[in-house]
C-alpha positions as CSV (number, residue, x, y, z in Angstrom):
1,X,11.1,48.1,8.1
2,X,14.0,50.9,7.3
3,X,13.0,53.9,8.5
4,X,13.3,55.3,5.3
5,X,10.5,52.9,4.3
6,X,8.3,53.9,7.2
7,X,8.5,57.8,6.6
8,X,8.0,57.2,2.9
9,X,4.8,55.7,3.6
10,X,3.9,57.7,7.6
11,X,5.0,60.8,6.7
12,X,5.3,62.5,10.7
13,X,3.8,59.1,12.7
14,X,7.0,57.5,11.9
15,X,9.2,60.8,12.6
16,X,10.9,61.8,16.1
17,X,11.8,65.0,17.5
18,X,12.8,67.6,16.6
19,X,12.3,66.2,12.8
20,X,8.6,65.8,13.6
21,X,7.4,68.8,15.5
22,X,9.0,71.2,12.8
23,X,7.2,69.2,9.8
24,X,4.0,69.0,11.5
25,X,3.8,72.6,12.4
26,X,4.7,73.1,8.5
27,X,1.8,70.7,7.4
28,X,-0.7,71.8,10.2
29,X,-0.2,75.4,8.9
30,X,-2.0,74.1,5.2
31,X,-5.2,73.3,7.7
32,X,-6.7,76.6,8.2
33,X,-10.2,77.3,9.0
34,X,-11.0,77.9,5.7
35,X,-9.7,74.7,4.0
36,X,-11.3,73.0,6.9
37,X,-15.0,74.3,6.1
38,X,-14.4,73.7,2.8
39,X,-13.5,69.8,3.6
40,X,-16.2,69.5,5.7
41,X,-18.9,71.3,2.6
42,X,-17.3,68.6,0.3
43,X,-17.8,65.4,2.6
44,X,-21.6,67.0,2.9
45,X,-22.3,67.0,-0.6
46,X,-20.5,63.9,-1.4
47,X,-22.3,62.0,1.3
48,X,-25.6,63.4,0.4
49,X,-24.7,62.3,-3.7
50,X,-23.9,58.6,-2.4
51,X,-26.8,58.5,-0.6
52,X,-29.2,59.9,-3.5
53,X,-27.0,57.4,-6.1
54,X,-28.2,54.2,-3.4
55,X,-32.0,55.8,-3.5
56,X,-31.9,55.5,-7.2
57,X,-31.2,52.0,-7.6
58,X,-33.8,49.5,-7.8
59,X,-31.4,46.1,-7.0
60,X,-29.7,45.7,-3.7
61,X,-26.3,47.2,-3.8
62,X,-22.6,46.1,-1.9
63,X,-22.4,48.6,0.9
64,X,-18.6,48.5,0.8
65,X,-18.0,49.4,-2.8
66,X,-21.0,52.1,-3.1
67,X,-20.7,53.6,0.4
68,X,-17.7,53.2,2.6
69,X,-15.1,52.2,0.2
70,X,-16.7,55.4,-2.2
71,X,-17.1,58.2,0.2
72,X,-13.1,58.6,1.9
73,X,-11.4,58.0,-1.5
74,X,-13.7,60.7,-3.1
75,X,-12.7,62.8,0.2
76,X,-9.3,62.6,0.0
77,X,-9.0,63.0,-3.9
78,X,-10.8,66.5,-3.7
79,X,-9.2,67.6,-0.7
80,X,-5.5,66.6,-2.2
81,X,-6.6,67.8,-5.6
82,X,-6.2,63.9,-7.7
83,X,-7.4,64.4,-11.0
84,X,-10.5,62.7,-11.4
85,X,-9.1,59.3,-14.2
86,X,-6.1,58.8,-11.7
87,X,-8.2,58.2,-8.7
88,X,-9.1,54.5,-9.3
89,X,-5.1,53.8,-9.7
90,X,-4.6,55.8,-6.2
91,X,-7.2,53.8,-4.5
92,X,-5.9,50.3,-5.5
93,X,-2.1,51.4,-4.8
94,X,-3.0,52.8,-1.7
95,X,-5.5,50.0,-0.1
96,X,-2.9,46.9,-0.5
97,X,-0.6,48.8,2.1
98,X,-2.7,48.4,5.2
99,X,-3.3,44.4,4.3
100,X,0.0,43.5,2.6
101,X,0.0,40.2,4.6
102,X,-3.7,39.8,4.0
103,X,-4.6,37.1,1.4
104,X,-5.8,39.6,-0.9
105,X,-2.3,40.8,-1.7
106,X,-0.9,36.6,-1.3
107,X,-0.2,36.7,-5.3
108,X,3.0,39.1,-4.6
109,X,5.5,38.8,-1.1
110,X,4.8,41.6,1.2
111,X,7.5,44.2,0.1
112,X,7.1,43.7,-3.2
113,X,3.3,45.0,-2.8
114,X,4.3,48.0,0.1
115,X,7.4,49.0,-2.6
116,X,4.7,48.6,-5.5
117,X,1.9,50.9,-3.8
118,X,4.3,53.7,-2.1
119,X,6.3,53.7,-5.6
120,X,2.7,54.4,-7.4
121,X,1.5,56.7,-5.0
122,X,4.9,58.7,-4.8
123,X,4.8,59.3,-8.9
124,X,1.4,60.4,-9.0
125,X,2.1,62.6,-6.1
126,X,5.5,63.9,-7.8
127,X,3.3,65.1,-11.1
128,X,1.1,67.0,-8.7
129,X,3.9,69.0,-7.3
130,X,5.1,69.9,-10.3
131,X,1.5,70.8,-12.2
132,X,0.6,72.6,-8.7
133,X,4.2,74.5,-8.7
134,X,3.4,75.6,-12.6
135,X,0.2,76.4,-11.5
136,X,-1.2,76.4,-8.5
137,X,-5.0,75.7,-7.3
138,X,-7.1,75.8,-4.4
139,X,-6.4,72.1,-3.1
140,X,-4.0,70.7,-0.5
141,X,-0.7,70.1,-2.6
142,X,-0.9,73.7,-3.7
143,X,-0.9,74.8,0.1
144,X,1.7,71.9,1.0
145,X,4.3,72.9,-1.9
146,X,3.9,76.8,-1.1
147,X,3.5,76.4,3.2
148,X,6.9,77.4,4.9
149,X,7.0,78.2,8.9
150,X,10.2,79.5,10.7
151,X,12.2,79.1,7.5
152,X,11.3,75.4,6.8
153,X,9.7,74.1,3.9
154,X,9.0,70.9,2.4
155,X,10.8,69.0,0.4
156,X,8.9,66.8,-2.0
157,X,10.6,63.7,-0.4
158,X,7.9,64.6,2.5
159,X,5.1,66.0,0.4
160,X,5.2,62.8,-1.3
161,X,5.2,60.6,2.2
162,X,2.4,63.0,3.5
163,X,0.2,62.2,0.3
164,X,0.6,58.4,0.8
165,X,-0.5,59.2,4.7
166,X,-3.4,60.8,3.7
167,X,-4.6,58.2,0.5
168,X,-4.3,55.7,2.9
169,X,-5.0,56.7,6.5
170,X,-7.6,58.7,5.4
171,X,-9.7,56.0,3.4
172,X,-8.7,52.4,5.3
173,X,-10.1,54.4,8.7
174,X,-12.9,56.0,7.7
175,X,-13.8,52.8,5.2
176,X,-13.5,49.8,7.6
177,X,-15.3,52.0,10.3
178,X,-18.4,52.6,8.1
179,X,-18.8,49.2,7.4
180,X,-18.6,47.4,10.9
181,X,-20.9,50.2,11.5
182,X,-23.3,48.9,9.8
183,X,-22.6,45.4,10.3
184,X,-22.9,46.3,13.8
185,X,-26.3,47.6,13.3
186,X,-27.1,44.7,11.7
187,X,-26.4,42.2,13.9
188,X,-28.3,43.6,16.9
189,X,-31.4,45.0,15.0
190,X,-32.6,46.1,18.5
191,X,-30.1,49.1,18.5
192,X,-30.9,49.3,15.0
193,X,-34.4,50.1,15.4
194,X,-33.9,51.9,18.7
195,X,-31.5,54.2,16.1
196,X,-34.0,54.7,14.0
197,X,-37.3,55.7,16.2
198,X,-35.4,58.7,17.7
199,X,-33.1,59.0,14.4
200,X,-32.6,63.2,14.9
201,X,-31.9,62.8,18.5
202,X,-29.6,59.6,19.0
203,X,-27.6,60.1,15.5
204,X,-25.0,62.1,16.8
205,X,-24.6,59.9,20.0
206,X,-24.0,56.9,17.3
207,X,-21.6,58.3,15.5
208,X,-19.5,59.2,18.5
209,X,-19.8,55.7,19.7
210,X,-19.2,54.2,16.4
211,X,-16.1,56.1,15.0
212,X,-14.5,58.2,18.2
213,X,-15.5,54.8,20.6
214,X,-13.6,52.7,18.4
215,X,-10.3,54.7,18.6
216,X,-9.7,54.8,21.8
């Protein structure tokens, strides 16, 4: 792929010095403490609302579209500030990019379906710049269009490749990790249950093994 292509898509994982360390220190300056607790508040309730929604239901439900497809999407779209009847369109532009050779996306060639998902994501991205410019809110592109360190800002060019990092790093990760997860679980019923007798004690061991285990 171009380059061009690649940072309009990776944002700073396609950059090289010094083009990346002075971007990243501009974006890494929109994470402060504050906008991290408030992340972390917002995956607690929205975990905890997913959870309640399965409780409620009285059929059997598909883990992947009520649980791990739901929960990073909804993430993302409050952290970058997506208004709520644009979200659906985000998630099916972004998800297409991580599997444009799978046989999901066979129906188009493969850059017809990466130039189709960063072009979508890039225009909804472009709207928020400009309604978060006009005015601005507590979200991520209002921190993103406003951050500036040593004299550098972004341009939108990068705000834009930074959104399409985040829609779909942030969900394909977090999704396709929560749902071998479980599949893991399921398959060896004897980790399951072992899970499950000590829950309180062995749950944060699990989830190290599961998601930080499985990066390495």
């Amino acid at each position: 792929m171009p380059n061009e292509v690649l940072e309009a898509a990776s944002s700073i994982l396609s950059m090289d010095e010094p083009r990346h360390g002075k971007v990243r220190r501009v974006v890494s300056s929109v994470f402060i403490p504050r906008r991290i607790a408030t992340i972390r508040d917002q995956i607690y309730g929205q975990a905890k609302q997913i959870v309640d929604d399965i409780a409620d239901q009285s059929e059997p439900v598909e883990f992947v579209r009520a649980v791990s497809a739901r929960l990073p999407m909804w993430t993302v779209s409050e952290m970058i500030g997506i208004p709520e009847h644009q979200r659906q369109e985000v998630t099916d532009a972004a998800a297409p990019l991580t599997a444009w050779d799978d046989e999901s996306t066979s129906a188009t060639d493969a850059l017809t379906t990466m130039f189709t998902g960063i072009s979508t994501l890039h225009a909804r991205c472009q709207e928020l710049i400009e309604a978060r410019r006009e005015s601005p809110r507590d979200d991520l592109i209002s921190a993103l269009v406003q951050a500036e360190v040593d004299d550098v800002r972004l341009t939108d060019e990068k705000i834009r490749a930074f959104f399409v990092l985040l829609c779909v790093a942030g969900n394909d990760t977090t999704k396709q990790t929560t749902t071998h997860t479980l599949l893991a679980l399921t398959r060896h019923p004897d980790q399951r249950a072992y899970l499950l007798e000590g829950f309180e004690d062995r749950i944060d061991h699990a989830i190290e093994e599961s998601f930080v285990g499985r990066r390495r």
